[in-house]
C-alpha positions in Angstrom: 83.2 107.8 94.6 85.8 108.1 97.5 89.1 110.5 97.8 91.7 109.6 100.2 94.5 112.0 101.0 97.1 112.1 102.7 100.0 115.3 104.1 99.8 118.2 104.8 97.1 120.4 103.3 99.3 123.5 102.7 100.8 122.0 100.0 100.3 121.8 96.4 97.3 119.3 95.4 98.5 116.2 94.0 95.4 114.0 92.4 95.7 110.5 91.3 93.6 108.5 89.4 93.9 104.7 89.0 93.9 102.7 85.3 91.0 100.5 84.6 89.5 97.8 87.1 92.2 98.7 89.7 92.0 99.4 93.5 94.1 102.6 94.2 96.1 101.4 97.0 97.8 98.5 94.9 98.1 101.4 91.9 99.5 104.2 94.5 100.3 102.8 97.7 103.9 102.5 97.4 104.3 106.2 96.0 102.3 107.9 98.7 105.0 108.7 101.0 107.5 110.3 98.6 104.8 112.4 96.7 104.0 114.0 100.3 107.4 115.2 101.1 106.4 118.0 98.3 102.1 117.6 97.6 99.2 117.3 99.1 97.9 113.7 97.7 94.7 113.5 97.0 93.6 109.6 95.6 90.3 108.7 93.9 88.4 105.5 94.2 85.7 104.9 91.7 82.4 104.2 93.0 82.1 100.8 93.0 85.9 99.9 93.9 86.2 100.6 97.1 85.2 98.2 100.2 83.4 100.9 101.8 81.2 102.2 99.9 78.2 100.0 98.6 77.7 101.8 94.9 77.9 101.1 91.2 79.9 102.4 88.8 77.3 104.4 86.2 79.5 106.0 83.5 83.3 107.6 83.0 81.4 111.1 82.4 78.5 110.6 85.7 82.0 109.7 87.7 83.6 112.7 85.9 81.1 115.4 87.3 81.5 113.3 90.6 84.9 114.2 90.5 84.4 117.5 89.6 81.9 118.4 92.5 84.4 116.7 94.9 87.4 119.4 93.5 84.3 122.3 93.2 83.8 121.6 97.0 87.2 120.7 98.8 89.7 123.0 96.4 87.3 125.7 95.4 87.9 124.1 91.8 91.5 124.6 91.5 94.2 122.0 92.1 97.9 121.9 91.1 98.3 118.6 89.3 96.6 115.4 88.4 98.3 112.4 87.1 96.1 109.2 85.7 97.1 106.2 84.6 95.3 104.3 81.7 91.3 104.9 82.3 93.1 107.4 84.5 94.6 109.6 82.1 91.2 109.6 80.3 89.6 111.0 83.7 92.2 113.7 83.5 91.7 114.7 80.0 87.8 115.1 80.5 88.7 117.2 84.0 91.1 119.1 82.0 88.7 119.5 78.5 85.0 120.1 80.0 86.5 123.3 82.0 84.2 123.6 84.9 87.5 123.2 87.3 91.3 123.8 87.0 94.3 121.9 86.5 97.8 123.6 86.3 99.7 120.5 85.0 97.5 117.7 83.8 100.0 114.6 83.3 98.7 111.4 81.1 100.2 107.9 81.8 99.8 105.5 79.1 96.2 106.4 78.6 94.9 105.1 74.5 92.0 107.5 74.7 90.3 104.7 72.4 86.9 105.8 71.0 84.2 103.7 69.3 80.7 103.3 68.8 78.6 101.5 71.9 77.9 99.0 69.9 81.4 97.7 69.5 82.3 98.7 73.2 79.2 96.5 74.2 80.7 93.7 72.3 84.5 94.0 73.3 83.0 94.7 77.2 80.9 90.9 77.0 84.4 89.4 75.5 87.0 90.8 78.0 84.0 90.7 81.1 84.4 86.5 80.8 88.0 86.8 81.3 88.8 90.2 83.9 86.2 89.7 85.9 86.8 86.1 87.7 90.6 87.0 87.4 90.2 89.9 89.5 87.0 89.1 92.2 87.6 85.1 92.3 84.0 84.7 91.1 83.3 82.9 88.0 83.1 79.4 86.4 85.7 76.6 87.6 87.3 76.5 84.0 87.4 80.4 83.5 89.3 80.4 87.2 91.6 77.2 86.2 92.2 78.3 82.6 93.2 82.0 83.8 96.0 80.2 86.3 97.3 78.4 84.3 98.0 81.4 81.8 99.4 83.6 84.4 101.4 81.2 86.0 103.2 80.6 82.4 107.3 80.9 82.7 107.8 82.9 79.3 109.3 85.9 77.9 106.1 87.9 79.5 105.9 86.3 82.6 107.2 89.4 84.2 104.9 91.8 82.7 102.0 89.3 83.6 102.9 89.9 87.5 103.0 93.1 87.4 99.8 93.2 85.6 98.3 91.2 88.4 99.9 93.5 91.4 98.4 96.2 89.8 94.9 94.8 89.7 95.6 93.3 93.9 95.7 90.0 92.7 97.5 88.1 95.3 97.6 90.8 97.6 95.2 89.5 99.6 92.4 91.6 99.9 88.6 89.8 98.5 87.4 91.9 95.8 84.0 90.4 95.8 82.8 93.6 96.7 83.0 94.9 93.3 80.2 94.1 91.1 80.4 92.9 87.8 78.3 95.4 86.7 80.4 97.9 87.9 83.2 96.3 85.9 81.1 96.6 83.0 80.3 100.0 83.0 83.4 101.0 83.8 85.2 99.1 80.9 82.4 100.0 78.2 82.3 103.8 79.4 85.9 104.6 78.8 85.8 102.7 75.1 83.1 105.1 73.8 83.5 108.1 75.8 84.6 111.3 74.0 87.8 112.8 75.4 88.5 115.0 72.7 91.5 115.7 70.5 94.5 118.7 70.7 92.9 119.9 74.3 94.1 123.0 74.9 92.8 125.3 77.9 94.7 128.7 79.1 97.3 127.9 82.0 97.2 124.2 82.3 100.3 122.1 81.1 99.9 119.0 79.6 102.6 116.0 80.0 102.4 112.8 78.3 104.1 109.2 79.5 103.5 106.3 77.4 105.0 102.9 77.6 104.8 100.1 75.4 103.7 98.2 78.7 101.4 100.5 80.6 102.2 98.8 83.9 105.6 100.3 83.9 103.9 103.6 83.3 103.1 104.4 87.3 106.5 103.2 88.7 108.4 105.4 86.2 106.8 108.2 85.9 106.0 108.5 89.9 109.2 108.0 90.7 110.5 110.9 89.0 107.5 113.2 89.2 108.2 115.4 92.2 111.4 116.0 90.5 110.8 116.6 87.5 108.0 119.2 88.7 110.9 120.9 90.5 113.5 121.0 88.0 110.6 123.0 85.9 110.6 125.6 88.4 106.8 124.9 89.0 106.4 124.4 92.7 
């Protein structure tokens, strides 16, 4: 697990956590600079999804108490906010639930909090693993690769939302996911299906705001756009 930040350290800490099988820098990059004008940015990369690290994904809860450890050691377990999107927003609720460090205002972006047995998360995990995973590393069969084109190139009414999907996971940006194993992947998808978050969280001095979409990629752009502001106008900074 890696944490990039970015301003000035004085400020406010401003955590973000990426959605499911993304690289942060295609979920945050283009928000970076505004956030900093007022926060202290602070952006997680799970283990396994970033080029420079050589590890594997384990479990939402083992990268949970990594997370924790990281906020334990570099913010003496306190930080202003945290904002996840999708598997994000599930990080956020555990950080938020499991009390061992702070969070004044804990905001949720389109995050389903879905919970089922392993059994069933095993058995979505090998369905969705055929498809995601040569989509988003390149690696794969021929026909996964071919078929998965052709559906994403398709001029329909959801054409739009299908290129934002696939911006948001770095597709076409460029940069050779190969790096992140499928196993990774895996564990990472399964984990957050049967993972516990917990229901009507409630914990002394932290503030809870909710942002869902009907499509979860518009979630980041809309609510990071207006986040600093709306912060302000609550008279919390």
């Amino acid at each position: 697990m890696k944490v990039s930040t970015f301003g000035d350290q004085s400020k406010p800490v401003m955590m973000l956590f990426p959605g499911t099988c993304c690289y942060w820098k295609n979920n945050f990059g283009h928000v970076i600079e505004g956030l900093k004008e007022y926060f202290y940015v602070a952006i997680v990369s799970y283990s396994g999804f970033d080029e420079t690290e050589h590890l594997t994904f384990i479990s939402e809860l083992d990268e949970t108490k990594k997370i924790e450890q990281y906020i334990q050691e570099y913010f003496n377990g306190h930080i202003f906010a945290a904002y996840g999107c999708s598997l994000g927003g599930s990080f956020v609720s555990l950080l938020v639930s499991r009390e061992n460090i702070h969070i004044d205002h804990a905001i949720i972006g389109s995050s389903d909090m879905d919970q089922t047995s392993k059994f069933l998360a095993k058995l979505q995990t090998a369905l969705v693993m055929s498809i995601i995973y040569p989509l988003i590393t390149g690696k794969g069969s021929r026909l996964a690769k071919k078929f998965i084109s052709k559906r994403m190139n398709t001029q329909d009414e959801n054409a739009d939302y299908r290129k934002k999907f696939m911006e948001l996971k770095g597709i076409g940006s460029g940069i050779n996911f190969s790096f992140i194993s499928k196993e990774s992947m895996k564990n990472q998808f399964c984990s957050d299906l049967y993972t516990k978050v917990g229901q009507q969280i409630q914990v002394p001095n932290t503030k809870f705001i909710y942002s869902m979409q009907k499509r979860w990629v518009k979630s980041i752009e809309n609510v990071m756009k207006n986040i600093s502001n709306n912060l302000i106008l609550l008279n919390l900074i």
